[in-house]
C-alpha positions in Angstrom: 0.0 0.0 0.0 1.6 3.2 -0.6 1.1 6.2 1.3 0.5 9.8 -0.4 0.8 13.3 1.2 -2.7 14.9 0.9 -2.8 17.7 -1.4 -4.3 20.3 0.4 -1.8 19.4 3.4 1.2 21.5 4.1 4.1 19.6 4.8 4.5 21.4 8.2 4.6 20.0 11.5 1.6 20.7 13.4 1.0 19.8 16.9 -2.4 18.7 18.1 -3.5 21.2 20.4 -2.9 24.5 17.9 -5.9 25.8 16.4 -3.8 26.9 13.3 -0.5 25.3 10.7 2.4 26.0 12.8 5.9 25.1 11.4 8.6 23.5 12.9 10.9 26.2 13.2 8.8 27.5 16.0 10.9 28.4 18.8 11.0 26.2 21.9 10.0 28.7 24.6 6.9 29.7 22.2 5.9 25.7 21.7 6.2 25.5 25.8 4.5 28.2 26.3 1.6 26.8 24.6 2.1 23.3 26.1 2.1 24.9 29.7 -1.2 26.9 28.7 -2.7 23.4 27.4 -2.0 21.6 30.2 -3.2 24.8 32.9 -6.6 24.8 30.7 -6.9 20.7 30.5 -6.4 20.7 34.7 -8.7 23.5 35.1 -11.7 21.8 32.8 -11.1 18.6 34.2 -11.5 20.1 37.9 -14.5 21.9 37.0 -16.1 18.5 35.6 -15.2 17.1 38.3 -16.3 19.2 40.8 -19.8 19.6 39.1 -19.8 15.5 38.7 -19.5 15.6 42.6 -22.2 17.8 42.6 -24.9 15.5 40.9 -23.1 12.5 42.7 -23.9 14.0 46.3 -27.4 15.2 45.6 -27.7 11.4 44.8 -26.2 10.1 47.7 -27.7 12.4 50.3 -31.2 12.2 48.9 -30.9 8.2 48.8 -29.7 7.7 52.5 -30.8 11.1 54.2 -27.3 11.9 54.9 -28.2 14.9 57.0 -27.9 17.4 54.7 -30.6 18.4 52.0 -32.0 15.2 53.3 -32.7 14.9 57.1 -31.6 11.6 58.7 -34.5 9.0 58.0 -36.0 11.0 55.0 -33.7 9.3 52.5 -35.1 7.5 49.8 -34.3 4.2 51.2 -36.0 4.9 53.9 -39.2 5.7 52.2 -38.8 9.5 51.7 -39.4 10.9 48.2 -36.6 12.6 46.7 -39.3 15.2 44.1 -42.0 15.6 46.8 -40.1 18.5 48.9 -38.8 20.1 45.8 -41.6 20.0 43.4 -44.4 19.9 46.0 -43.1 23.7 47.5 -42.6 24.8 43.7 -44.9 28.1 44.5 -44.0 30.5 41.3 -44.0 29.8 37.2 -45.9 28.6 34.6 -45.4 25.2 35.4 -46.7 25.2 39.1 -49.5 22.3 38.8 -47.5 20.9 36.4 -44.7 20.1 39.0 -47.0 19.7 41.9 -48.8 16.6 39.8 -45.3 15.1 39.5 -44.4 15.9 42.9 -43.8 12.2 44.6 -44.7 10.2 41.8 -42.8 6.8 41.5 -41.6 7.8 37.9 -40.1 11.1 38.8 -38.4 9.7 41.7 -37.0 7.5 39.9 -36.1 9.5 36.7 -34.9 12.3 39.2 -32.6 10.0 40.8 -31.3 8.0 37.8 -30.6 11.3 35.9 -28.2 12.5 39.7 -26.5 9.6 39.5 -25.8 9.4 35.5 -25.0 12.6 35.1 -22.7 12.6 38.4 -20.9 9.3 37.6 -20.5 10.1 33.9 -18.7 13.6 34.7 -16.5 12.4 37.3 -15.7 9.0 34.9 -15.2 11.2 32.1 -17.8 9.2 29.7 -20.3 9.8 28.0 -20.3 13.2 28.4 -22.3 14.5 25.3 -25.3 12.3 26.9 -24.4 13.7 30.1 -23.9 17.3 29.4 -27.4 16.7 27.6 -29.3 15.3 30.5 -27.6 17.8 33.1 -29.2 20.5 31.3 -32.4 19.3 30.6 -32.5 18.6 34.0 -30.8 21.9 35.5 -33.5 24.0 32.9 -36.7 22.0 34.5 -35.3 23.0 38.3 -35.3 26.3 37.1 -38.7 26.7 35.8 -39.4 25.1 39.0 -37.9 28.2 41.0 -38.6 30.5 38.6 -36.1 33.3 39.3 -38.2 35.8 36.6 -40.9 35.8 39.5 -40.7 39.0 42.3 -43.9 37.4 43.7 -44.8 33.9 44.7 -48.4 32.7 43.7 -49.8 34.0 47.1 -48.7 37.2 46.6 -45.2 37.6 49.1 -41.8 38.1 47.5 -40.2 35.3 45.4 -36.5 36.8 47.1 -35.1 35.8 43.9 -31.6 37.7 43.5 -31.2 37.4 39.6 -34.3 36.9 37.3 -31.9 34.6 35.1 -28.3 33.6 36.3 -28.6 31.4 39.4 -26.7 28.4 40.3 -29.2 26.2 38.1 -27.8 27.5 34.9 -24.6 27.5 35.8 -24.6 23.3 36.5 -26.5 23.6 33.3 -23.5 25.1 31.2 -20.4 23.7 32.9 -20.7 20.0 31.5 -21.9 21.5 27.8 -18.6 23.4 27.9 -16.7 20.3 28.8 -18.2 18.6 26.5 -17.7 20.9 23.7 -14.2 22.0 24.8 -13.5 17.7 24.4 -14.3 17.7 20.9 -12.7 20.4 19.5 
């Protein structure tokens, strides 16, 4: 089989974190300097998926066994409690109010709830399938939202929703981290 140089491809060396050709003449300092700033970005990515896997991860675990927490000691889900019922039954502001009260305790969203925490923690901090992952997180992360609605200054009976920021809270932010991950991976 013989091998041919692509047409359209420079001959130059390229290394496989530069967006652009580079040759190689390019001076050693400049090719560590780019290395170091790789490797800085890579660690700091990898921490933040991390951290945010751990986030999913222990919403799972304290919500299972009522570690104390979120979850008071014999409220966990093995112990009977319902994991949506708090949540969703106290939802008390948005367009989706009945909505989430109907699902509030059923089996299926407990269930659903609790699969997606774990998935979506286990797959961060493994590092696989993170497309799938990042997908779920924010489906999940934009339907907790709706549920607090931040847009709201009043709650359904009239006092103050104390919402601090009608769009950016903490909910969107778990809802982007994993989609930049996931992006940043396959570029």
């Amino acid at each position: 089989m013989a091998v041919h140089e692509h047409p359209r491809r420079s001959p130059r060396f390229q290394l496989p974190f530069s967006g652009g050709n580079r040759t190689a003449s390019t001076s050693e300092p400049a090719v560590s300097a780019r290395t170091d700033t790789h490797t800085a970005r890579a660690y700091t990515f990898a921490s933040l998926r991390l951290l945010t896997g751990f986030v999913f991860l222990w919403a799972f675990l304290d919500k299972t066994f009522g570690l104390g927490y979120a979850t008071p000691s014999g409220k966990g889900w093995i112990d009977g409690g319902s994991p949506t019922k708090g949540f969703l039954g106290g939802v008390a502001a948005g367009p989706m109010e009945s909505t989430f009260h109907d699902w509030a305790g059923a089996g299926w969203a407990d269930w659903l709830f609790m699969l997606g925490l774990l998935g979506i923690g286990v797959a961060l901090i493994g590092g696989i399938a993170l497309k799938l992952a990042a997908a779920a997180g924010t489906v999940m992360m934009a339907l907790m939202w709706v549920a607090e609605w931040p847009p709201a200054k009043h709650l359904s009976d009239g006092s103050p929703s104390m919402s601090t920021n009608p769009f950016a809270d903490y909910h969107v932010i778990y809802a982007v981290v994993p989609r930049v991950r996931c992006c940043h991976d396959q570029s």
